[in-house]
C-alpha positions in Angstrom: -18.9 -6.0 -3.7 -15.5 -8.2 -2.9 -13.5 -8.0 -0.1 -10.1 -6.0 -1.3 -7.0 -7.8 -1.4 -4.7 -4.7 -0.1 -5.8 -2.6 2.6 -4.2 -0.3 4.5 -4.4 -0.9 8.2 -3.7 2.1 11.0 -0.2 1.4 13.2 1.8 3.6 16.1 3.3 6.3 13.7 1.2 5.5 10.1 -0.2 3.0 7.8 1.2 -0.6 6.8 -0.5 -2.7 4.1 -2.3 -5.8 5.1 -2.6 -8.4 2.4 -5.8 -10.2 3.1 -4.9 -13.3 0.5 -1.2 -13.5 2.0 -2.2 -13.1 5.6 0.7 -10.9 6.3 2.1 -6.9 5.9 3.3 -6.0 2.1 5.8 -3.2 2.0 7.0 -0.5 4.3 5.7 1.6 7.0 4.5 4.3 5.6 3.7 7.7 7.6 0.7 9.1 5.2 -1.6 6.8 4.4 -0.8 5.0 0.5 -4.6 5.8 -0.6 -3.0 5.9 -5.0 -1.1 2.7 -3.9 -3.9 0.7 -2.3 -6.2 1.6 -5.7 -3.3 0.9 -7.8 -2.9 -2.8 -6.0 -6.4 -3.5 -6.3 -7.2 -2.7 -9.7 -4.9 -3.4 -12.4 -1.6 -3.7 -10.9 0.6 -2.3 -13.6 4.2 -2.8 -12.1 5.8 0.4 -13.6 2.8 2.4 -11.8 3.5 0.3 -8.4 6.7 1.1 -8.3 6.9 4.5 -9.3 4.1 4.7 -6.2 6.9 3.0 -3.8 9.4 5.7 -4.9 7.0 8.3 -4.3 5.7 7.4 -0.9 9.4 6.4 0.1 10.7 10.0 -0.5 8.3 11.7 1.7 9.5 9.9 4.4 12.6 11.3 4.0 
């Protein structure tokens, strides 16, 4: 099995996303961990999907 690009990584007060290929944090802070995100990242990446997926987990930190 291959290492996954996008993983999400445990921080004071939720999850960020740790791009292993970038070396460095992709997106927001996000206080439930993105588990639909982190699938949607490493498999097909559809943008439309990704995005919709940022909206979502962006209003529940409201």
């Amino acid at each position: 099995m291959s290492r996954r690009r996008y993983v999400a990584r445990g921080v004071p007060g939720g999850y960020r996303i740790w791009d292993n290929a970038g070396r460095r944090w992709w997106g927001d802070h996000y206080e439930l961990c993105p588990d639909d995100l982190l699938t949607e990242l490493n498999g097909a990446a559809r943008p439309d999907r990704i995005t919709a997926l940022l909206r979502r987990y962006r209003s529940l930190k409201r």
